[in-house]
N, C-alpha and C positions, 0 to 999 in steps of 0.2 A: 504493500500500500504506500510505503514511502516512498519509492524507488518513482513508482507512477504519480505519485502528488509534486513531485519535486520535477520529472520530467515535465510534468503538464504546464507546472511555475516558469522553467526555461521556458518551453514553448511559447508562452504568454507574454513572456519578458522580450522575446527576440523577435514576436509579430510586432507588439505596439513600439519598439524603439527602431526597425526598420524605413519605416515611413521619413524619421524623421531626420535620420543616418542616411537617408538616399540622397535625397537634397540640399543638404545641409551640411557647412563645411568650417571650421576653428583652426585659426592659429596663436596663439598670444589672445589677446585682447578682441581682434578682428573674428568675427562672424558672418560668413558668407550664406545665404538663402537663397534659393529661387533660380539658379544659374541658367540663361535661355538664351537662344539664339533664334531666328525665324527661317524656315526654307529658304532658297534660293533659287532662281531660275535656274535653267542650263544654262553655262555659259558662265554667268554672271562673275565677276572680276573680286566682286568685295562681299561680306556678311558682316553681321554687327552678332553684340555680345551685351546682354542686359545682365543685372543682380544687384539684391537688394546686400550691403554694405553695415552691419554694425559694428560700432567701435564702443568697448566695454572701459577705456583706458583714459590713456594720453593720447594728442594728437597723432595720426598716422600720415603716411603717405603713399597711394598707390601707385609706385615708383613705375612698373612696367609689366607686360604677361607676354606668356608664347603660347599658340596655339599652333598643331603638327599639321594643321587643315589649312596652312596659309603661310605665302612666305612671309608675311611681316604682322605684326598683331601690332596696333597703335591706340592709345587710351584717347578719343576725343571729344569734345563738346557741339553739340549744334544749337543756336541761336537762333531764333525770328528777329528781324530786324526791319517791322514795315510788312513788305511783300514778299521782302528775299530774306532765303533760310542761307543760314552762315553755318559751316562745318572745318573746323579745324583743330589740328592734334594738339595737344597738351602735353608737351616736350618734357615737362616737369614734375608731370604724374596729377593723381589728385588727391586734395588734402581729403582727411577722414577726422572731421573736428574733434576731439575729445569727448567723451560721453556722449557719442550721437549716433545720427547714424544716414547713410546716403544712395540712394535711387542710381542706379543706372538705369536707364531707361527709353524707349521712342522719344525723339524729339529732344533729348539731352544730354547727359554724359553718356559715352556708352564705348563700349572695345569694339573696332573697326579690323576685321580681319581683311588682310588686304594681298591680293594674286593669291586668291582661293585654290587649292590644288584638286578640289572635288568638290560634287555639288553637294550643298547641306539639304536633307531631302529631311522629312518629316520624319519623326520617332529617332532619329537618327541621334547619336553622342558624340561628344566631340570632349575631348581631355585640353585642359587650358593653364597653365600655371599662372598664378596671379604672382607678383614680387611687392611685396610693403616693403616700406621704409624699415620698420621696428616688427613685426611684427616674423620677417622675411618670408621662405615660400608658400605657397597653396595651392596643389595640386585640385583641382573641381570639375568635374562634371557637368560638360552643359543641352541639356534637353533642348532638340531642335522642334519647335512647334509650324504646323501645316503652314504655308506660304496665305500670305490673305489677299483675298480678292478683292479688286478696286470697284468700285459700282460705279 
């Protein structure tokens, strides 16, 4: 009876904290969530890279990443400015303020995978190393979700 109560407890213990081990990634003080990327046409030259960012600490810096899906991975920002959307890399990394926490996301910060070496197809993963300032590497998981249609 013990043998199979205590099995059952594993069992128990290793469904409910998988979910959250899947998606989910810790270095130091830095807490990665959510890691995404969106399909990509054939062809297409660039993909981006979204995640939600907490910092448990002191100020951080996400100094740089590699993705093996792309010769170059570049951290950058897009802006509206009027009419025209602004996109340009952030040679310097981005700060992660102390006790907060930061969106990569559509329309904002986000990792620009750039000379794609295949197509990011939907359900599909892609391994990414993140580089902090203080916190250093993180190796993450990123779920490619279905390409979206324009209406």
């Amino acid at each position: 009876m013990l043998k199979s109560a205590s099995r059952a407890a594993a069992l128990i213990l290793a469904l409910t904290t998988l979910p959250a081990a899947a998606h989910g990634y810790k270095a130091g003080d830095i807490s990665i969530d959510h890691p995404w990327s969106r399909a990509t046409p054939k062809g297409a030259p660039t993909g981006a890279g979204y995640l939600s960012i907490e910092n448990k600490g002191a100020a951080d810096r996400l100094v740089s990443a590699e993705c093996a899906c792309s010769s170059m991975t570049e951290i950058h920002m897009m802006k509206r400015d009027g009419d025209v959307i602004q996109m340009h890399e952030l040679p310097d990394g981005l700060v992660i303020p102390a006790n907060d926490s930061y969106e990569l996301q559509p329309g904002g910060a986000h990792l620009m995978f750039i000379g794609l070496k295949q197509q990011l197809k939907a359900n599909d993963e892609i391994k990414v190393r993140l580089v902090f300032e203080k916190a250093g590497p993180l190796d993450v998981t990123f779920k490619v979700s279905p390409l979206r249609k324009r209406k």
